[in-house]
DRENDO-1510 file (C-alpha; in Angstrom, 1 decimal, always signed):
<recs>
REC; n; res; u; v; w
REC; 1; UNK; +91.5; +45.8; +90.1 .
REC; 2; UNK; +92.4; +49.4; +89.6 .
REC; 3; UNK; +95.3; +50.9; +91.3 .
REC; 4; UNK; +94.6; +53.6; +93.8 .
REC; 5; UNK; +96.1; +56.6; +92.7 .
REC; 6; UNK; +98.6; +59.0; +94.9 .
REC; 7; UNK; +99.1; +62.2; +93.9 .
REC; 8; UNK; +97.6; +66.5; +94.4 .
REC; 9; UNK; +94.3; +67.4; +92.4 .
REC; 10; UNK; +93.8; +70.7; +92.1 .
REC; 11; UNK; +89.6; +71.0; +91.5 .
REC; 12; UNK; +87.4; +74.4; +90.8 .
REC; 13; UNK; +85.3; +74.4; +92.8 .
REC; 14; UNK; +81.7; +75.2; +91.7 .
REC; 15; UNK; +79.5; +77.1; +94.2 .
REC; 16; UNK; +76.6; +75.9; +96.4 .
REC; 17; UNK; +78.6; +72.5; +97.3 .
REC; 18; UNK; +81.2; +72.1; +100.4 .
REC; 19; UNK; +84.5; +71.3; +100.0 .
REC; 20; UNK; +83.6; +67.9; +101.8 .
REC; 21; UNK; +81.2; +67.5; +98.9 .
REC; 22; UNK; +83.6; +67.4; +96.7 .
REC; 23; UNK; +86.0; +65.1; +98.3 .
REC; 24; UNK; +82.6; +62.5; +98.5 .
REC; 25; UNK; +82.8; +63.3; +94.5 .
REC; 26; UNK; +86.0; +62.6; +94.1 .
REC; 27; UNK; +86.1; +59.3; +96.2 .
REC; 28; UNK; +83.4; +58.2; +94.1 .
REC; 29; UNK; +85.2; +59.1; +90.6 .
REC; 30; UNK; +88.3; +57.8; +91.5 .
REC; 31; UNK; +87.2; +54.7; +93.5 .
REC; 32; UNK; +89.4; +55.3; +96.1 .
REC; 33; UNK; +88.5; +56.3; +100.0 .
REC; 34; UNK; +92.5; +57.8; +101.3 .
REC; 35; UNK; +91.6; +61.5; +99.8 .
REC; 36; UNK; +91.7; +64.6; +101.8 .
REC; 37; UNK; +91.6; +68.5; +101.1 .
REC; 38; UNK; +93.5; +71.6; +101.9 .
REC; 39; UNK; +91.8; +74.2; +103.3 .
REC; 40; UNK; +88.4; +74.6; +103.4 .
REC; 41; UNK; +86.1; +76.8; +101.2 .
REC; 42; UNK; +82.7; +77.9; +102.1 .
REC; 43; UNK; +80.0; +77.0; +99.9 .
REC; 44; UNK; +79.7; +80.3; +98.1 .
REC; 45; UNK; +83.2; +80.3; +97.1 .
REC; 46; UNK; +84.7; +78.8; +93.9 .
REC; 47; UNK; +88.1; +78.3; +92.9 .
REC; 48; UNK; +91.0; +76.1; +94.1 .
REC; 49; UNK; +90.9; +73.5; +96.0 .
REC; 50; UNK; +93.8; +71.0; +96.3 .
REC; 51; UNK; +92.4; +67.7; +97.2 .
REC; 52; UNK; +95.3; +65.3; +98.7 .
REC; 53; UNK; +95.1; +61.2; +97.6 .
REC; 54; UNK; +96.4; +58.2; +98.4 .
REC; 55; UNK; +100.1; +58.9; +100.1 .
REC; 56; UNK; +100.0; +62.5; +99.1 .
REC; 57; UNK; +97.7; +62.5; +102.4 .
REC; 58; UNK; +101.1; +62.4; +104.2 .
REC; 59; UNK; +101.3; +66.1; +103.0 .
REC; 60; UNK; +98.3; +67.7; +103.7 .
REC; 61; UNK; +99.6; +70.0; +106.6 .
REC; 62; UNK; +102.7; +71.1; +104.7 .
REC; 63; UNK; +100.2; +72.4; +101.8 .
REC; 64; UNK; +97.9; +73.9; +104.1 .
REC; 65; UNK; +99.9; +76.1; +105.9 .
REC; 66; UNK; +101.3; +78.2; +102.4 .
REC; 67; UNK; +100.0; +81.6; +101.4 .
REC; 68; UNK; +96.8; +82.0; +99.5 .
REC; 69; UNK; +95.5; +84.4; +97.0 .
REC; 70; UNK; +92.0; +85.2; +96.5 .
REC; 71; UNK; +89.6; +87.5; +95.1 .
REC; 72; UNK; +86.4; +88.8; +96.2 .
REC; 73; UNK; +83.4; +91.7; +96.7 .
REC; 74; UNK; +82.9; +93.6; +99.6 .
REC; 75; UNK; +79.4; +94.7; +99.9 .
REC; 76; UNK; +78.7; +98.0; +102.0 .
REC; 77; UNK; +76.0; +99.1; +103.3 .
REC; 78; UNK; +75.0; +95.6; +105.1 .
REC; 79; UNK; +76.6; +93.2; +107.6 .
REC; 80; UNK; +75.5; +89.5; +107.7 .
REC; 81; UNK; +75.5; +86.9; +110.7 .
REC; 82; UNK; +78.7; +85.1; +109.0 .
REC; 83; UNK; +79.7; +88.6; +107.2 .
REC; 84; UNK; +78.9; +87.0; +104.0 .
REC; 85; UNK; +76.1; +86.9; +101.7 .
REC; 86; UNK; +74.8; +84.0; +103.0 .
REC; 87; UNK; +73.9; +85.2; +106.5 .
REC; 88; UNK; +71.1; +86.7; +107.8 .
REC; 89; UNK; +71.0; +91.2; +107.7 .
REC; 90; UNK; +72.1; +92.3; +111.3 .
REC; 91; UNK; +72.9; +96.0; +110.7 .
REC; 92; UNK; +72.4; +97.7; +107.1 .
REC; 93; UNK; +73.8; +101.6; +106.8 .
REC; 94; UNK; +73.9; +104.5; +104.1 .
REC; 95; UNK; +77.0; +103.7; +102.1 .
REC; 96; UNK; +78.6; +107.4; +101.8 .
REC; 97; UNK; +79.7; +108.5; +98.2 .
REC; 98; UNK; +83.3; +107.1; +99.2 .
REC; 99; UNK; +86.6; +108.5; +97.5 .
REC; 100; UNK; +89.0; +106.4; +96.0 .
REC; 101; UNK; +91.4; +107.3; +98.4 .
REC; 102; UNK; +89.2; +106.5; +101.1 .
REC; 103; UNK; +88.9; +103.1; +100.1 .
REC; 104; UNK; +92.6; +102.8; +99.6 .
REC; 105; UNK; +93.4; +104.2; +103.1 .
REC; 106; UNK; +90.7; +101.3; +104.5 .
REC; 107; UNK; +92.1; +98.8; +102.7 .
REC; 108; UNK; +95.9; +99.9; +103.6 .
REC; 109; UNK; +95.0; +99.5; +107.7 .
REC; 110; UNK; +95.1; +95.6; +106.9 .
REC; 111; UNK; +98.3; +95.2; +105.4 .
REC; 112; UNK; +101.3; +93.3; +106.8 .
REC; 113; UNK; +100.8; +91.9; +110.4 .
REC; 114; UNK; +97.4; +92.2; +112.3 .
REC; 115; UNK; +95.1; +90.1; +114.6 .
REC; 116; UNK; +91.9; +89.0; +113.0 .
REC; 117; UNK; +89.1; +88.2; +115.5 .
REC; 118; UNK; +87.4; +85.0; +113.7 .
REC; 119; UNK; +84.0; +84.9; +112.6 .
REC; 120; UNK; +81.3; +82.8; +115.2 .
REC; 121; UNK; +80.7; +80.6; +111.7 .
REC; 122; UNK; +83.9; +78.8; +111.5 .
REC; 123; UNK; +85.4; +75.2; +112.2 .
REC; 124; UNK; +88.0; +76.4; +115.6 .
REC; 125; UNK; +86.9; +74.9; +118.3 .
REC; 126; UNK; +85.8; +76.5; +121.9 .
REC; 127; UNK; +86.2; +74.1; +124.8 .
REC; 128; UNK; +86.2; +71.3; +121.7 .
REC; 129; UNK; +83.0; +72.7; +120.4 .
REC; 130; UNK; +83.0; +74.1; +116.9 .
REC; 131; UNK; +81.9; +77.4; +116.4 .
REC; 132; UNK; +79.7; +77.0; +113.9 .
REC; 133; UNK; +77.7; +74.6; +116.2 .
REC; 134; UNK; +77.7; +77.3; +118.9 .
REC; 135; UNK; +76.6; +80.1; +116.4 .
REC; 136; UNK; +73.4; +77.2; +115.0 .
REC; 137; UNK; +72.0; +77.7; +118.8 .
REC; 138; UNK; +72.6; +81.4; +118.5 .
REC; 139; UNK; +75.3; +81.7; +121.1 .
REC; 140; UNK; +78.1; +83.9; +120.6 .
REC; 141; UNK; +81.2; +83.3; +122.4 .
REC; 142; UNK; +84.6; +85.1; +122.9 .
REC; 143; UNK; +86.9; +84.3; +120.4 .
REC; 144; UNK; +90.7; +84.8; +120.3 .
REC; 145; UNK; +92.1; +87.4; +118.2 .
REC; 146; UNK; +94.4; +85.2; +115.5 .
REC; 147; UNK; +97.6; +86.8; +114.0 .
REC; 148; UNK; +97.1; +86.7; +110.2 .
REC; 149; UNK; +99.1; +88.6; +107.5 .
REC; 150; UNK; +98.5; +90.3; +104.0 .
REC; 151; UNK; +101.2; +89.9; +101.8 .
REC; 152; UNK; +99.7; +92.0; +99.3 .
REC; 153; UNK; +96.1; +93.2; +97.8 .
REC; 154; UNK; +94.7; +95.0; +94.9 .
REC; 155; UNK; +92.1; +97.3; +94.7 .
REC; 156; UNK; +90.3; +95.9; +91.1 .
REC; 157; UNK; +87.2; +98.0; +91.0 .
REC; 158; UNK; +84.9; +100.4; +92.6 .
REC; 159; UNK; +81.2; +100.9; +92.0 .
REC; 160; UNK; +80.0; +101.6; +95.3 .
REC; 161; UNK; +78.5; +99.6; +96.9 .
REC; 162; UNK; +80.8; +97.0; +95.6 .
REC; 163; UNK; +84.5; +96.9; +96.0 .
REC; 164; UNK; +86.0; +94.3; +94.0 .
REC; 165; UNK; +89.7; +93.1; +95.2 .
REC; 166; UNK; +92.4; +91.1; +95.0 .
REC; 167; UNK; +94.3; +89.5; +98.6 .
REC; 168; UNK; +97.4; +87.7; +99.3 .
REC; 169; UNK; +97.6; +86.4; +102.1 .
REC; 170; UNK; +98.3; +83.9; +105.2 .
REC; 171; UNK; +96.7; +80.6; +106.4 .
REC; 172; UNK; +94.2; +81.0; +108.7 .
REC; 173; UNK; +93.2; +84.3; +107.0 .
REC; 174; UNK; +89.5; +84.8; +107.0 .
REC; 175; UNK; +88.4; +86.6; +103.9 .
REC; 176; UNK; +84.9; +87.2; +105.1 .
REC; 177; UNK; +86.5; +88.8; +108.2 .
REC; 178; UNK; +88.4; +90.9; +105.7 .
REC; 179; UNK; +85.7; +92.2; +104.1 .
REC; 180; UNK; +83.4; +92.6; +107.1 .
REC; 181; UNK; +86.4; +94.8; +109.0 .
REC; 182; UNK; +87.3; +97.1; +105.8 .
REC; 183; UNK; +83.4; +97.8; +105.9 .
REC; 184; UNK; +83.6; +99.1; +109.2 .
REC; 185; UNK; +86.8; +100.9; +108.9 .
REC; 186; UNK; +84.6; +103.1; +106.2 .
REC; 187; UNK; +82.3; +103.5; +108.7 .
REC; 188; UNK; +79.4; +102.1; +106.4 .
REC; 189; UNK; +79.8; +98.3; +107.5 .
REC; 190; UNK; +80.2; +95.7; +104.6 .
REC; 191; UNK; +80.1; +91.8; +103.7 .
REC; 192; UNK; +81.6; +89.2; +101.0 .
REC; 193; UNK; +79.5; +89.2; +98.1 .
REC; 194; UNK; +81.9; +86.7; +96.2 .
REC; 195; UNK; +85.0; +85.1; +96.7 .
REC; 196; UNK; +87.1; +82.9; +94.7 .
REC; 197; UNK; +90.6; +81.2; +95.3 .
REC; 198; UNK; +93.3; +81.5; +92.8 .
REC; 199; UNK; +96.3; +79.8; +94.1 .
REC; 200; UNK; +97.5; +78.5; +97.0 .
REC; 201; UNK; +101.1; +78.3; +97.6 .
REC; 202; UNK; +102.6; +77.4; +94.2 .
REC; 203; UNK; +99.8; +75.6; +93.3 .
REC; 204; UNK; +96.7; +77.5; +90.8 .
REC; 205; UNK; +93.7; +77.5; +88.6 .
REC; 206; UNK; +96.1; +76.4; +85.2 .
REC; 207; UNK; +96.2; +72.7; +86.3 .
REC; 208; UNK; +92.6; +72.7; +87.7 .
REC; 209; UNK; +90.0; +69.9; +86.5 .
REC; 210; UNK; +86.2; +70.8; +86.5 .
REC; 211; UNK; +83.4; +69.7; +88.5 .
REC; 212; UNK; +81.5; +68.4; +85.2 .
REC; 213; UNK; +84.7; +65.6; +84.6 .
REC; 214; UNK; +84.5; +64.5; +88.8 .
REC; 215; UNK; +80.7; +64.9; +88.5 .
REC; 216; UNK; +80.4; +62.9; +85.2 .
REC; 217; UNK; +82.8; +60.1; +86.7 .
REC; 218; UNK; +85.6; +60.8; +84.0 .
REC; 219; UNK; +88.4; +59.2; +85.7 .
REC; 220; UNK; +90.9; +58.7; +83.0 .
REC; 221; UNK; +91.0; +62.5; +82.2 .
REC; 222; UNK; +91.0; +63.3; +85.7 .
REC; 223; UNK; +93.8; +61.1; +86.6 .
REC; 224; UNK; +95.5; +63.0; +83.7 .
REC; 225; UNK; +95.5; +66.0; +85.7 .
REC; 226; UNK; +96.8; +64.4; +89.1 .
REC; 227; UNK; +99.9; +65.5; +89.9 .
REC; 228; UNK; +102.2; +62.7; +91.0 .
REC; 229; UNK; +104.5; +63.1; +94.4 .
REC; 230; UNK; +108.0; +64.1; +92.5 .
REC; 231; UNK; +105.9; +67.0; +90.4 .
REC; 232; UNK; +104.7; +68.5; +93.4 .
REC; 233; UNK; +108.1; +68.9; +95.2 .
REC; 234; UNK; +109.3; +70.2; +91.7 .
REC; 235; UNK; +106.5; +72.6; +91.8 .
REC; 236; UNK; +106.9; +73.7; +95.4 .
REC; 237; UNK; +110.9; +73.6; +95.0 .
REC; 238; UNK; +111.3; +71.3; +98.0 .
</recs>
């Protein structure tokens, strides 16, 4: 009988699947049922995920709460139910020809420190209901303003309507929430078009295996890939 294997794999994440897809992919490639993941990405989003086996489990929160880097589209002109693309149009608006500058001042407000008010489609919980459950039977409830932080971002294109951008930033950090805010601070509204994760913590795309080696049940060359206990605390210089 095959050994279960302990270790962080970091996956890229293909879009249209959730991240709990592909920790069922991974259980099945791998043969093994102690795998968790860190931090969850929405369907539309690609990119890293670290996916947590065997006694790496014990680790989970400790990788979860380091920075993140992402990058993404902001839309103008229309916000969405779950300021993404994959929610319904609620307001749409004349995107303004925008100056650089202005876009740069927008972007600037949401630098450093700031409270972000979480999106209805999320997994916190109100009175132990999810929010995403709520938002399904088109309630919409008060939710608590979070303290997030930016680090950094990048402003990597503009050809309105699309912003294209780079973020660095805390956990809890809602990109979408990002995008949907800097859309109203230039007065046009706005929504994520695309987002992907890069790294997360010390942790990035270089080491990533592919959906078509987890989905083709390739477990020798995944397992090749696994990072073993001892390499992550090298890597995270614990």
């Amino acid at each position: 009988m095959m050994e279960p294997p302990d270790g962080v794999l970091l996956v890229d994440k293909a879009p249209d699947m959730t991240s709990h897809d592909v920790v069922a992919i991974a259980r099945r490639c791998l043969g093994t049922k102690k795998i968790g993941h860190c931090g969850t990405l929405d369907p539309m989003a690609t990119g890293l995920l670290i996916l947590v086996i065997g006694k790496a489990t014990k680790i989970q929160d400790l990788l979860m709460a380091e920075d993140k880097e992402y990058e993404g589209t902001v839309m103008l002109g229309k916000c969405t139910s779950t300021q993404d693309r994959e929610g319904e149009v609620t307001d749409e608006r004349e995107v303004p020809s925008l100056s650089n500058e202005a876009v740069g001042e927008a972007f600037a407000r949401f630098d450093g420190d700031f409270h972000q008010i979480p999106p209805m489609v999320s997994a916190i919980k109100k009175d132990g209901v999810r929010l995403y459950k709520l938002a399904r039977q088109g309630q919409d409830v008060e939710r608590e303003p979070r303290l997030v932080h930016v680090y950094a971002h990048e402003i990597k294109r503009i050809a309105l309507p699309e912003i294209d951008f780079r973020v660095v930033c805390s956990k809890g950090f809602y990109v979408r929430t990002y995008a949907h805010d800097v859309g109203q601070a230039l007065g046009c509204g706005g929504h994520l078009s695309s987002l992907r994760r890069t790294r997360s913590g010390r942790f990035t795309l270089a080491r990533a295996v592919g959906m078509a080696d987890l989905m083709e049940g390739k477990r020798d060359s995944v397992l090749q890939k696994l990072l073993s206990l001892p390499e992550v605390s090298r890597l995270r210089g614990a």
